[in-house]
Each structure stands twice: as structure tokens, then as C-alpha cells.
C-alpha positions in Angstrom: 0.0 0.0 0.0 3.0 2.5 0.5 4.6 2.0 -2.6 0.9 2.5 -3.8 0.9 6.1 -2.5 4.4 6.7 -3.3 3.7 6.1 -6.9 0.7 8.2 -7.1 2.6 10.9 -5.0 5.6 10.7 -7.6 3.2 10.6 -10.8 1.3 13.5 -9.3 4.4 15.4 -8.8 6.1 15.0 -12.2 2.5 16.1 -13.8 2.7 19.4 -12.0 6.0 19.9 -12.8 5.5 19.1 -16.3 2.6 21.2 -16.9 3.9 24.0 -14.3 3.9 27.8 -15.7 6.7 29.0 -17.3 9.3 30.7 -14.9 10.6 34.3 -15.6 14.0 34.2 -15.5 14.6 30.4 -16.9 15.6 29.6 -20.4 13.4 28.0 -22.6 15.8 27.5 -26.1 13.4 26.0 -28.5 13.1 26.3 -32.5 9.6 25.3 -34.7 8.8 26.2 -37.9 5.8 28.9 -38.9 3.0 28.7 -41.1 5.1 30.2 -44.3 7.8 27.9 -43.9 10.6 29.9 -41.8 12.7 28.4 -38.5 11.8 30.3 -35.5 13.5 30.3 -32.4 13.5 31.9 -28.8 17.1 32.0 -28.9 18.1 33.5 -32.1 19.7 36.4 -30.8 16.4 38.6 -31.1 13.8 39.7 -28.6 10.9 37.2 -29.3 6.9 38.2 -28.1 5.6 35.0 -28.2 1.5 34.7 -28.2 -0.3 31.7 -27.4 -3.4 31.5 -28.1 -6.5 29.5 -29.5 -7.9 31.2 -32.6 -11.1 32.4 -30.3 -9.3 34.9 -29.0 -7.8 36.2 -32.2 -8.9 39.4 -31.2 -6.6 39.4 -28.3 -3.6 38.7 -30.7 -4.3 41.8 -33.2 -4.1 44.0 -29.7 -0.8 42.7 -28.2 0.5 43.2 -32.0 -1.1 46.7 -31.8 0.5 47.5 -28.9 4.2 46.5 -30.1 6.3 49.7 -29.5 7.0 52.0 -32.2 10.5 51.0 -32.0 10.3 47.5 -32.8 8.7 47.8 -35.7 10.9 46.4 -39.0 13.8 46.3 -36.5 15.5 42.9 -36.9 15.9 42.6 -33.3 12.6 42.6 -32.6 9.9 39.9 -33.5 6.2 38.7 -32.6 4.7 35.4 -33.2 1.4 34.1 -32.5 0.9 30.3 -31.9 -2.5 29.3 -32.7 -3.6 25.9 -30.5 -6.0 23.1 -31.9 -6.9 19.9 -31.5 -4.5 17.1 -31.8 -6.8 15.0 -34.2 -6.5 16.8 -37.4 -5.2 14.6 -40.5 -3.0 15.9 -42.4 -5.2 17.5 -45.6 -7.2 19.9 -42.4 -3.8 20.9 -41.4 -2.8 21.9 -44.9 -6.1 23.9 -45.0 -5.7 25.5 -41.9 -2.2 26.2 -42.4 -3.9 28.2 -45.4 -6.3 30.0 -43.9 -3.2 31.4 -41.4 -1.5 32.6 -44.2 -4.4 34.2 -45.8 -5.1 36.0 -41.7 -1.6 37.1 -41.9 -1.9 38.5 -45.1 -4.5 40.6 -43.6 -2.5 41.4 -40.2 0.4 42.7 -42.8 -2.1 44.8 -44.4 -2.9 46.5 -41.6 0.3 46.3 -40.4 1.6 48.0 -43.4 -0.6 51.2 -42.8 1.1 51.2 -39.7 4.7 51.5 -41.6 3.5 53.9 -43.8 2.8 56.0 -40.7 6.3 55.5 -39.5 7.9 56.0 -42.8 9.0 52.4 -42.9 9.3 51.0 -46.5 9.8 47.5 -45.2 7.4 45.2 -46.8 5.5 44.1 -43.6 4.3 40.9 -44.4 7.9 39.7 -43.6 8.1 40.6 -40.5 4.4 38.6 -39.7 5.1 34.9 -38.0 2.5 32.6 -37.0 2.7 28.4 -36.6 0.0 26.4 -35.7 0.2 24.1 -32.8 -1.3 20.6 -33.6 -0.1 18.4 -31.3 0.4 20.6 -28.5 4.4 20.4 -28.9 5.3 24.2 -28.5 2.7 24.5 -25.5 5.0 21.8 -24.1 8.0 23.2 -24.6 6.7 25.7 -22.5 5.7 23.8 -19.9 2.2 24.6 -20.6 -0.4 22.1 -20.9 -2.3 22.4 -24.7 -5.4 24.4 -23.7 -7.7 25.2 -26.7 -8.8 28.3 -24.4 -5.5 29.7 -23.2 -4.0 33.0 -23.8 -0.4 33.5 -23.0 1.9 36.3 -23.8 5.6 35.6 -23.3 8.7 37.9 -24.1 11.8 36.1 -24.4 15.8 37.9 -24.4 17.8 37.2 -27.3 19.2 34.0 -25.7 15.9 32.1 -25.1 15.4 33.5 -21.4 11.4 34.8 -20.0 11.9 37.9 -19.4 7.9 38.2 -18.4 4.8 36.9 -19.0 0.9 37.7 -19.1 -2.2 35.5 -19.3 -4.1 38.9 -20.8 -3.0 41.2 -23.0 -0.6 43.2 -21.4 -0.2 47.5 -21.7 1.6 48.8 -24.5 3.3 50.3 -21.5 4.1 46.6 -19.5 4.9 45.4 -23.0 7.5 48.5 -23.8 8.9 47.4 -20.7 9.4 44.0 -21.0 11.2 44.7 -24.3 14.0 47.2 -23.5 
């Protein structure tokens, strides 16, 4: 009967830990690939705003990315992803079509995105500087130590070596977020 408990203890333990919030401060050095193709990483020598979220609360997204300083926009060491979340059980020709419809989204985001360039007097063709992946299988949730949650909303900013430098489960100020990045 001990080792009964001891087992369930240990297994309870190593799920919390495993699923535990990311911790400011730690490194989390991991690399996936986006929707268009491209090897991201939060240790690439940039400052990475990483947003998870579930495409429900796409409206969330287009805010952080609203709220992006001034001073990171077109500036190489500066990027924002969004990770969209879905179910695990899509075969592979939904996936293709979803990983469509992203691109056609960010097309959109780049469009508006672009107005925001002109503003700035940025001739940068914005629709480079757009990332999003989509998160099948719940393997970039994972990576940060995040269980896959279809109705989660996490903003993370990383340092240029893969470090949290802080963290919000709402859309943070453009003044928290101005912060966070300098």
C-alpha cells in the first residue's frame, strides 16, 4: 500500500512539474517552424513576443500586436509570433487547410500592419516581418511547460538568448509590454 501512494505521489508530482507555468527568468531554447515555412527560435539572438493563443481569441492577438512599441517595428531585433492551438486530431489535408487560412489571416494582419509603416515611414514590406505556426499536437505548448489548452491565452517575451523575461495571461499595456522589451 506505501509504494501505492508513493507512486501516485511521484506521478502526481512530475505532472505538476510538467505542466507548471513558465518561470521568468529560466531559459526556454526551443526552434519550430511557422506557417510560411521559416525556423523560428527563442534563442536566435532577437527579442521574441511569443502569443499563445487559441484562434477564439484572435482578437486578443491583433491587440498585443497593436501594442508592439514603435521602436520594434521592422527592426530585426525585434519579432512577434502568434501560436495558434488546436486539437491534436486533425489529419493531415485539415492541417494543410488550416495552415492556409493562417496565411491568408496574416496576409490581412500585414495589411494593416503595413498602414502602420507607412505612418512610420518604414518602407519594409511588412508581411515579412508577420510569423505565426500552428500548434497541432500541442508540442510548443509543451515546450513551455504549458499544458495544450484550446482556451488559453499567454503572452511571453523572451531575451535574445531564449530567457522569459515576463509573461501575461491577458494582453498586457503597450506600456508593461514597452517594458518587458527594452
Amino acid at each position: 500500500m506505501k509504494q501505492l501512494v508513493f507512486i501516485a505521489a511521484a506521478t502526481c508530482a512530475f505532472s505538476a512539474s510538467v505542466f507548471a507555468e513558465p518561470i521568468v527568468g529560466q531559459t526556454y531554447r526551443f526552434s519550430f517552424s511557422d506557417v510560411d515555412g521559416n525556423d523560428l527560435s527563442t534563442a536566435d539572438g532577437r527579442f521574441n513576443v511569443v502569443v499563445l493563443s487559441s484562434k477564439a481569441n484572435r482578437d486578443k492577438v491583433r491587440l498585443v500586436g497593436d501594442r508592439i512599441p514603435d521602436f520594434c517595428l521592422a527592426n530585426p531585433n525585434y519579432r512577434m509570433i502568434t501560436v495558434v492551438v488546436f486539437e491534436a486530431n486533425h489529419g493531415t489535408t485539415v492541417r494543410a487547410v488550416i495552415r492556409a487560412a493562417i496565411r491568408h489571416r496574416l496576409d490581412s494582419e500585414a495589411q494593416r500592419l503595413q498602414k502602420r509603416y507607412q505612418e512610420h515611414q518604414i518602407s519594409r514590406e511588412a508581411r515579412h516581418d508577420v510569423f505565426a505556426a500552428a500548434d497541432f499536437d500541442g508540442a510548443i505548448a509543451t515546450k513551455l511547460d504549458l499544458k495544450p489548452d484550446l482556451a488559453a491565452f499567454h503572452v511571453f517575451v523572451f531575451g535574445k538568448n531564449g530567457e522569459l523575461l515576463k509573461q501575461w495571461n491577458d494582453v498586457p499595456s503597450e506600456d508593461e509590454l514597452a517594458a518587458a522589451l527594452k
